[in-house]
N, C-alpha and C positions, 0 to 999 in steps of 0.2 A: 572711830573717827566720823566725823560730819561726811553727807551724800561728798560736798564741793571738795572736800581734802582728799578724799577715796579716789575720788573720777580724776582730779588732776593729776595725782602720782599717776594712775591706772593711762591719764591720757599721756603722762612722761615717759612710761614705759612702753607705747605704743600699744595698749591694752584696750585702749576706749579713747572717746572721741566727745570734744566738749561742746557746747552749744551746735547739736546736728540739726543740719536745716535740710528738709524733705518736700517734695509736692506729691500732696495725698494722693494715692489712686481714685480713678473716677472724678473725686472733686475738681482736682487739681488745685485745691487749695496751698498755700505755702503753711508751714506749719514746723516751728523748731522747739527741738527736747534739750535738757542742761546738758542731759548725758547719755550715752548710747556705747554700747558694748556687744562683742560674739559674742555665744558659745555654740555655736552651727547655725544658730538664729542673730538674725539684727535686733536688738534688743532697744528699744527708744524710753525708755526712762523719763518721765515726769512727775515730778511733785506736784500735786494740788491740793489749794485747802477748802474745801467745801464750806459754801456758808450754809446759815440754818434750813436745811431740808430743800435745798437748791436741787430741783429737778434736772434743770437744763443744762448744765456743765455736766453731769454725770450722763448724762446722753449724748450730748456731742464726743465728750470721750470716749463712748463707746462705741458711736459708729466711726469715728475715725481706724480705733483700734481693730473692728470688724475688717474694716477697706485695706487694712497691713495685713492683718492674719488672710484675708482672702485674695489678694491681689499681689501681695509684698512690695516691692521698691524696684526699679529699673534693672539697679545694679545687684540688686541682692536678691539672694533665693528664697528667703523668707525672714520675715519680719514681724515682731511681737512689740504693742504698745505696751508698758507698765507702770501703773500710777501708782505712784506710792499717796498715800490720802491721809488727811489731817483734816481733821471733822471740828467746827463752830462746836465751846464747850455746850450748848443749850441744842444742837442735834437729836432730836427723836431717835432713840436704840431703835426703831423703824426703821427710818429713812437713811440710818444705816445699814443696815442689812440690806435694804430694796438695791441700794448701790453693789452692795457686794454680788448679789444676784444679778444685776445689770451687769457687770463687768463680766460674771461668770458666763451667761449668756451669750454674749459680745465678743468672748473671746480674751478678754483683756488681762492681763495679770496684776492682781491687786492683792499692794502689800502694805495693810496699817501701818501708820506714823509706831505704833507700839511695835512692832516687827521688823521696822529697819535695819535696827541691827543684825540679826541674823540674815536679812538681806544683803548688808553690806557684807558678809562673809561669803556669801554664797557667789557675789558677784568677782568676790578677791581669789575665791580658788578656782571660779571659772572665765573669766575673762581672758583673750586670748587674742592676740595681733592680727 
């Protein structure tokens, strides 16, 4: 099933939480994800599609994701940002990978547009009220 059909059941069965809205740590930015989910961690879930070899988004995502993994959320004890990514077809096999490493870096969990699905499974047997 699509991320949006996944997270609605998962938000009907009190599993996950749909459009979660957050103020960054440190930033205090506002900042909201379609989807967000436990499994001991807050898990904030974004899609984004990268244009051709686009620096800047892949870096602000990542130090968002940094200021979650290193600060977490008021109410929660820890918090993981995770982009799922969908890469412009004319993307340099570079400046993807540099991403991947940024995120690795960063802390971020990054999981290819080609990967979702076994994300989406991962997320169905571990998602929890």
């Amino acid at each position: 099933p699509s991320l949006q059909t996944l997270f609605t059941r998962l938000s009907n069965e009190g599993r996950a939480t749909l459009d979660f809205e957050i103020t960054l740590p440190v930033l205090g930015q506002e900042f909201t994800v379609p989807y967000a989910y436990r499994n001991g961690v807050l898990n904030l879930v974004k899609p984004h599609e990268f244009e051709r070899n686009s620096v800047k988004s892949a870096l602000e995502l990542a130090i968002r994701g940094d200021l979650l993994e290193k600060h977490g959320l008021e109410n929660h004890q820890k918090s993981r940002l995770v982009v799922i990514s969908k890469f412009a077809p004319k993307c340099d096999p570079d400046f993807v990978r540099h991403v991947d490493q940024l995120f690795t870096e960063y802390s971020v969990k990054h999981v290819p547009a080609a990967n979702v699905d076994e994300f989406a499974s991962q997320v169905e047997a571990e998602a929890r009220g």
